[in-house]
C-alpha positions in Angstrom: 105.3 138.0 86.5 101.7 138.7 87.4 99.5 139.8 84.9 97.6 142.8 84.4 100.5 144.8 85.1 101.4 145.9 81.3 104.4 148.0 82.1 105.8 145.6 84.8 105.3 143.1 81.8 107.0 144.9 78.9 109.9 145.3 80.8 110.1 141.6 82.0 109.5 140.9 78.4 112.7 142.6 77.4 114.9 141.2 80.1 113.8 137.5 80.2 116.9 136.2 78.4 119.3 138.4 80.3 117.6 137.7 83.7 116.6 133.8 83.5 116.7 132.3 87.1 115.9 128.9 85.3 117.6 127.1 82.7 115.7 123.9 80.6 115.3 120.9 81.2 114.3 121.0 85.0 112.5 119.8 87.5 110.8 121.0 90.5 110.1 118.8 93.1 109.0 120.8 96.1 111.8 119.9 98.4 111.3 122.2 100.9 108.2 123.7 102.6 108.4 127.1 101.3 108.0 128.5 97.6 111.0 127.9 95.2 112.9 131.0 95.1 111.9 133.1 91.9 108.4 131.6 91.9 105.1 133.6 92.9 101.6 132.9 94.1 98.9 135.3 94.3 95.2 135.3 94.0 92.1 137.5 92.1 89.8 137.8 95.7 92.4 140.6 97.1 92.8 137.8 99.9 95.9 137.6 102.6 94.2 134.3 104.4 97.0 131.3 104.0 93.9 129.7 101.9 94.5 132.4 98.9 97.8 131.0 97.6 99.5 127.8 97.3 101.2 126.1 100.0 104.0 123.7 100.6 103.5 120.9 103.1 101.2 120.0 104.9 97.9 117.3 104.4 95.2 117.8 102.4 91.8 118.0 103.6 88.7 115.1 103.3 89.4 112.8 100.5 92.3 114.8 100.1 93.9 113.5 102.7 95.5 110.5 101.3 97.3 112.2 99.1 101.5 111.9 100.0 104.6 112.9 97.9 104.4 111.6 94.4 108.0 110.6 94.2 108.2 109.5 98.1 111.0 110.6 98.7 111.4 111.2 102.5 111.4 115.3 103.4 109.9 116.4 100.3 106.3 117.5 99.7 104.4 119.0 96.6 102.4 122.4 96.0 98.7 122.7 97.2 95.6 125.0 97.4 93.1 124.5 100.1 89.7 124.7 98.3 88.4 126.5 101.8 87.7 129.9 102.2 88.0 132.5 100.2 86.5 131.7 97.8 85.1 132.2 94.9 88.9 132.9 94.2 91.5 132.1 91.7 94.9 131.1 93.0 97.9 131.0 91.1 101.6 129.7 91.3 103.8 131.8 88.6 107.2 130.2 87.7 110.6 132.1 87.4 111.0 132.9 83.9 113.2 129.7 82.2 116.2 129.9 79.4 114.6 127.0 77.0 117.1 127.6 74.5 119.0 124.2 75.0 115.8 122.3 74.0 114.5 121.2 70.5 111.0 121.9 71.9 109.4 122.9 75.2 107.3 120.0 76.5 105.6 120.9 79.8 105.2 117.7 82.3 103.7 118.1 85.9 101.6 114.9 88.4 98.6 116.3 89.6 96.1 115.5 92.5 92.4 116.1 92.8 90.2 113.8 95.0 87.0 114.3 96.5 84.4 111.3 95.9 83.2 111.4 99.1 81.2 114.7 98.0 81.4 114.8 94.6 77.9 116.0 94.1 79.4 119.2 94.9 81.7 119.4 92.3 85.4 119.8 91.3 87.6 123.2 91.4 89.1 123.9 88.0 92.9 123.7 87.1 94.3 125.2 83.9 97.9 126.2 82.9 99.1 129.8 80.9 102.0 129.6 78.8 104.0 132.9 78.0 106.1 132.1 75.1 108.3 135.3 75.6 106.5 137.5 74.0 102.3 136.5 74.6 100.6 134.7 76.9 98.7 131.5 75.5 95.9 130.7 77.9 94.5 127.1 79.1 97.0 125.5 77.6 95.7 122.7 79.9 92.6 122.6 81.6 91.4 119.9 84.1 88.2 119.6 86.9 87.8 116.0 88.3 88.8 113.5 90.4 91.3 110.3 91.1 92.8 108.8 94.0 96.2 108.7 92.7 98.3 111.2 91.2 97.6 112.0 87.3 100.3 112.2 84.8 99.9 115.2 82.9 102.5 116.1 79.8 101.5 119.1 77.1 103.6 119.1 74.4 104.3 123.2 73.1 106.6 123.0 70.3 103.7 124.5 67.7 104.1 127.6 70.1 106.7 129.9 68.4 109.5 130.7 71.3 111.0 134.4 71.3 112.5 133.9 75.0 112.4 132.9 78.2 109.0 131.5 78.9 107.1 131.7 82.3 103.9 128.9 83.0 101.0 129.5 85.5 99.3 126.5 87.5 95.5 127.9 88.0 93.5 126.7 90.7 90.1 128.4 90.1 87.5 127.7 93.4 84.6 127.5 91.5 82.7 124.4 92.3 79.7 124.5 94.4 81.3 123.4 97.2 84.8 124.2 97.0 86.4 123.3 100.1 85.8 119.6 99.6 88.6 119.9 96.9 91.9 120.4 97.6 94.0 120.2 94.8 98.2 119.7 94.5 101.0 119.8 91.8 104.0 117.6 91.9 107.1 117.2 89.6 106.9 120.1 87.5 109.3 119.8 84.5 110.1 121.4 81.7 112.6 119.6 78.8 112.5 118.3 75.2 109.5 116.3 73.5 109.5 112.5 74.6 110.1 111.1 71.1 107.6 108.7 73.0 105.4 110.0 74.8 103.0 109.2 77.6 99.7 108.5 76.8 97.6 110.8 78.5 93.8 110.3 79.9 94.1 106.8 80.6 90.7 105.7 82.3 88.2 102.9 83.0 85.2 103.2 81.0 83.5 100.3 81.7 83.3 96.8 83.3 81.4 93.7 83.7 81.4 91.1 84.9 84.5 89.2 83.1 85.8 92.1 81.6 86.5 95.7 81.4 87.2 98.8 78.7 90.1 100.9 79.2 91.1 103.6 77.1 93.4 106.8 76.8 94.5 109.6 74.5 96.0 108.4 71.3 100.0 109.4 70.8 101.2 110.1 67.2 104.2 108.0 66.9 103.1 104.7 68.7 102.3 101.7 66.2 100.9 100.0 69.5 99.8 100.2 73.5 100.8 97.7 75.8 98.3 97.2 78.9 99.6 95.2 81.8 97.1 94.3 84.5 96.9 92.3 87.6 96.2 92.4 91.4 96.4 95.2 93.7 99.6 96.1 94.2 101.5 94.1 91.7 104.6 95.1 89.9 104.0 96.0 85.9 107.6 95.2 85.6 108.1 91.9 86.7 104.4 90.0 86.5 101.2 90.6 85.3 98.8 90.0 82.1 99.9 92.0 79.2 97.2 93.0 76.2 98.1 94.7 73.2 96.4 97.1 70.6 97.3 99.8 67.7 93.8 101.7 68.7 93.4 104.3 71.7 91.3 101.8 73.5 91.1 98.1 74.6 88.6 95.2 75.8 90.4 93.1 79.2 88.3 89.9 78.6 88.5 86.7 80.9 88.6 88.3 84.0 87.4 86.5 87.4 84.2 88.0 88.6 83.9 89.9 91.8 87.5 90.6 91.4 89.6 94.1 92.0 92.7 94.5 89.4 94.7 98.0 88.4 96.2 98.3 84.6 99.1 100.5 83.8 99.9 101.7 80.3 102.3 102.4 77.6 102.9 103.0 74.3 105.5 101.2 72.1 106.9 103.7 69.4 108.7 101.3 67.4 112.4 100.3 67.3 113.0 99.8 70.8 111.6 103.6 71.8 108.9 103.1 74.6 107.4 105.5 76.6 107.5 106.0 80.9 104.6 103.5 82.1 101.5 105.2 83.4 98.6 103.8 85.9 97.9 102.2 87.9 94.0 103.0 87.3 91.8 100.6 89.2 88.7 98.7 89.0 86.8 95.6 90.3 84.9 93.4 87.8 81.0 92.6 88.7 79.7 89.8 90.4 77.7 86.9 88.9 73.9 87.0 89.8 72.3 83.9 91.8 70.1 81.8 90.1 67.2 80.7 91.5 67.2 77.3 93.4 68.4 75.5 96.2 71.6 75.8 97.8 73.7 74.6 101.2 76.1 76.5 103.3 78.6 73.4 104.6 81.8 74.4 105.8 83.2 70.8 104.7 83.1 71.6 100.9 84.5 75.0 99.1 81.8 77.7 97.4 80.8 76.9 94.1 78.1 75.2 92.0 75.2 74.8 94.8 77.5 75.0 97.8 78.8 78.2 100.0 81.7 77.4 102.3 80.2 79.9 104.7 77.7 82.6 105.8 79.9 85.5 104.3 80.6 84.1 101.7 76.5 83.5 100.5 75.7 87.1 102.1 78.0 88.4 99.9 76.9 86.6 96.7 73.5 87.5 96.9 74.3 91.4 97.7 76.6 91.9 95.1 75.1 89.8 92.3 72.1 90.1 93.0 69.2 87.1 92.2 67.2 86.0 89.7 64.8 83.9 91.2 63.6 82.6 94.5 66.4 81.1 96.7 66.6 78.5 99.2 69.9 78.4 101.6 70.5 75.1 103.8 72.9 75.4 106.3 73.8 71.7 106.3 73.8 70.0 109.7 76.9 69.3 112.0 78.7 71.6 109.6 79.0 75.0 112.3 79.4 76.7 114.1 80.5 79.5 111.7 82.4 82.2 113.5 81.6 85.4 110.7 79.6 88.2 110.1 76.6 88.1 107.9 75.5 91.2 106.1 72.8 91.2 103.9 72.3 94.9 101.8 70.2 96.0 99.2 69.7 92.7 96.8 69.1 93.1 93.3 66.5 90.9 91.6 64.7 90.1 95.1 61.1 90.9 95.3 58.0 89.7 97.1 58.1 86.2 95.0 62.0 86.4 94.5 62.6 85.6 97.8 65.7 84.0 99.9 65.1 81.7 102.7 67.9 80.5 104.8 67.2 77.2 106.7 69.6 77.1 110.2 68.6 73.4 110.9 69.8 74.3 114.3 73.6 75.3 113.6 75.2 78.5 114.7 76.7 81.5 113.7 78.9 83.1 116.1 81.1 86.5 116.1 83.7 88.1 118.9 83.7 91.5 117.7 86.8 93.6 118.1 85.6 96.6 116.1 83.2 99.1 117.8 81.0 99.9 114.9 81.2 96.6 113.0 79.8 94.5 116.4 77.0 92.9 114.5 76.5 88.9 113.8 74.0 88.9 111.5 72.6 92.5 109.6 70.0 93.5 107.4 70.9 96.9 105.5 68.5 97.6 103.4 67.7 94.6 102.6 64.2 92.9 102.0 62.3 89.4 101.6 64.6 87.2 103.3 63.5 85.0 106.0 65.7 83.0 108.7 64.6 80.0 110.6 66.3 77.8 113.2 69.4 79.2 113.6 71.4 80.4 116.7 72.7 83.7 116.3 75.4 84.7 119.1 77.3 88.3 119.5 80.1 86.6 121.8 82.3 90.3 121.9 83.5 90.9 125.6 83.4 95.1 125.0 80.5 95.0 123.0 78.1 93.4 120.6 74.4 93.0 118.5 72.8 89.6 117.7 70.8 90.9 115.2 71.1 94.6 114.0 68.2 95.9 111.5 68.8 99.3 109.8 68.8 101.2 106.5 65.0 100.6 106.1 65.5 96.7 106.0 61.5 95.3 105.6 59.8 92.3 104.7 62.4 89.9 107.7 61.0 87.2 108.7 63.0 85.9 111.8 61.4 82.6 113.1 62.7 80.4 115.8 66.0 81.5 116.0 68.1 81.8 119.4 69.5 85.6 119.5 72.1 85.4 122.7 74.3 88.3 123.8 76.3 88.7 126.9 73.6 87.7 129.5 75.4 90.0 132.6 76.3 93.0 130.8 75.5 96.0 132.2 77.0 98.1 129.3 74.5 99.4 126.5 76.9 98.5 124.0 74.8 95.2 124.0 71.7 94.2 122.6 69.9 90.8 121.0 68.2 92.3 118.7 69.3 96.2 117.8 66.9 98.1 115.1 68.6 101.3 114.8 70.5 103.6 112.5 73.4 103.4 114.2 76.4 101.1 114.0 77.4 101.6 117.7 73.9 102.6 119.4 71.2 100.0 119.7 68.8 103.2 120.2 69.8 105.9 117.9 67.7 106.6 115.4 67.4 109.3 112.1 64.9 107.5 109.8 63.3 104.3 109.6 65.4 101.4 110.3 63.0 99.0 109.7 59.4 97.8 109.0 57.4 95.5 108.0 59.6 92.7 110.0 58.0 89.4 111.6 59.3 87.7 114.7 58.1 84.1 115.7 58.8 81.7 117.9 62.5 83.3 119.1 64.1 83.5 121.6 65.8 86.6 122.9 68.7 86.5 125.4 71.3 88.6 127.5 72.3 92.1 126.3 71.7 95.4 128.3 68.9 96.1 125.9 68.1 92.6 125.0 65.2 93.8 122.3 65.6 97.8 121.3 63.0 98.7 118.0 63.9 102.4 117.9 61.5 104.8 116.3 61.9 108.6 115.6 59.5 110.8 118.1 58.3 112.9 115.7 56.4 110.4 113.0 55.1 107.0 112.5 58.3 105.4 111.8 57.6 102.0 111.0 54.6 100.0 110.8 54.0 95.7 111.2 56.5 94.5 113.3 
């Protein structure tokens, strides 16, 4: 029943409970990979393209693309728009008209999916839902425009609506964001059947999170005397393990959490006398890290990280990127304790500055890494990073396909590297080796599309193997970098 057609409506109007093709409760699953029979899609832009009505099957595009069947079950699939072109355009999927005279109340449930993080600066697509309630149409009865990786449980109870018939939704993909092909967007699930007398709770989101805990909260349901939240690691099952919180209120404070740790929460809502409702989630997060105090420290592989002590490169790198510092910092790598066979990556560092500094002492040892990976063949990086100075430590890139010592990008400045050993594969005649690789590029020790570094000071090193042993890259067209 498309509207804008009066005539064509009037006369629906008057059939609907002779005609039904649907009969409450129901649920469509999108089984096959065409339209459900009685159903309808059409657009506003006067488009034929594929693009201008909703599909069944196939894979979303960009961050889209992760999306699978909500329920999983092999062979089925789910309904989609491809936020491409045309548009500006409104697509919509029209229901046959449904017989909800077997229910106490029409309660509308659906999953949905809309992802794009990746480029959210240019916005979400908006998704709303029209209700005819046999006799008028109710418009944006639901209306939604962001983004989650997983599928969204969405449930709109309608019983205030007065019922004269057989009523007919509308799922309403409107192409407006500013860049709308980023976000495709898919409907799963669709039912339509009696109020929960428990319902799910709906908008249940992250709001905040520190470093030991985290604020979770959701959209209050009238009959629940309390939430449960259940929480753990990735992955876990809410039915069998997991940390359980409780509350009466539509929001709740996780506390005790381990820092620098990832968790997902699922929710429900306990109505009393045994009546619970479905669980929702998971919706995931990953509590902060600690920041570094200032002082003295050792790397030693013969004693576990914590206090003053990091078991390994990685594990240091990684403290001091994340967390951040709050003063200057002093690494010993204690002797006879390597070699260490990692990566090292050092990013942007909170907290560091021309007096909050990190030095890392070698005292000689090694740090050694095989890559396997083509664009993660570094030993040691600097990403952005700045004020960190090395000293006395060998640095190998031992990869047989390819490899970089040292690789300096994302306008690292302010490196000191002072009499270190950089060694790559000395009879390589492949460029996908270099000692010492200052570059924007992950897999090109001469690529360049800004500044990958500056401001960098090399004493006393030595420099070995690689078919560019030394590359510092530079744009053509500026002064690129400056003091190195």
């Amino acid at each position: 029943m498309k509207r804008g057609l009066p005539m064509i409506l009037l006369l629906w109007g008057l059939s609907f409970g002779a005609f039904a093709q649907l009969t409450a409760p129901f649920t469509e699953s999108f089984n096959s990979t065409s339209i459900p029979t009685g159903w309808s899609s059409f657009n506003d832009c006067s488009s034929t393209s594929t693009n201008g009505f909703f599909k069944y099957g196939g894979t979303l595009g960009y961050d889209g693309s992760i999306c699978t069947d909500h329920t999983g079950q092999t062979g089925s699939t789910y309904a989609w728009v491809d936020g491409s072109s045309p548009y500006p355009c409104v697509v919509t999927l029209e229901t046959d008209s449904i017989d909800v005279s077997n229910l106490t109340g029409v309660y509308l449930e659906f999953f949905l999916f809309s992802y794009n993080n990746t480029y959210a600066s240019s916005g979400y697509n908006t998704v709303t839902v029209n209700y005819y309630d046999g006799s008028a149409w109710n418009d944006s009865v639901f209306i939604y425009s962001g983004s989650d990786p997983a599928w969204q449980y969405k449930g709109i109870d309608l019983s205030s609506y007065t019922v004269s018939g057989d009523v007919v939704f509308q799922f309403v993909i409107n192409k407006n964001a500013s860049t709308p092909f980023y976000n495709d967007i898919a409907f799963d699930d669709i039912a339509v059947k009696n109020p929960p007398t428990c319902p799910f709770p709906n908008g249940f989101m992250v709001n905040s999170v520190d470093t030991t805990g985290a604020t979770l909260s959701w959209g209050s349901v009238g009959s629940a005397g309390s939430y449960k939240v259940i929480y753990g690691a990735p992955g876990f099952n809410p039915a069998t393990s997991g940390s359980i919180d409780s509350t009466t209120v539509d929001s709740i404070t996780l506390s005790g959490l381990t820092p620098s740790t990832n968790y997902e929460a699922y929710l429900y809502a306990d109505c009393g006398s045994g009546d619970y409702s479905d669980t929702v989630g998971p919706v995931s997060f990953a509590t902060l890290c600690y920041p570094v105090a200032g002082g003295t420290y050792t790397i030693n592989s013969n004693l576990p990280t914590g206090g003053t002590n990091f078991a390994n490169f990685s594990d240091f790198s990684y403290a001091v990127t994340c967390g951040g510092i709050t003063g200057p910092v002093i690494a010993n790598v204690a002797p006879f304790s390597g070699p260490y066979q990692e990566q090292a990556y050092f990013g942007s560092i909170p907290g560091i500055s021309s007096t909050n500094t990190i030095t890392i002492n070698g005292n000689g040892e090694t740090l050694e890494f095989s890559a396997t990976v083509s664009s993660e063949r570094y030993t040691l990086a600097f990403d952005g990073a700045s004020h960190i100075e090395v000293n006395n430590l060998n640095i190998e890139a031992n990869g047989s396909s390819y490899g970089f010592g040292i690789w300096m990008t994302g306008g690292s400045e302010y490196i000191t590297i002072d009499s270190c050993t950089v060694s790559v594969n000395q009879g390589s005649t492949s460029s996908s080796f270099s000692a010492l690789a200052s570059s924007t590029s992950a897999t090109s020790a001469t690529s360049v599309s800004s500044i990958p570094a500056q401001n960098v000071t090399y004493t006393n090193n030595i420099f070995e193997g690689g078919y560019y042993c030394v590359t510092l890259a530079g744009q053509s067209n500026s002064n690129t970098a400056t003091n190195v």
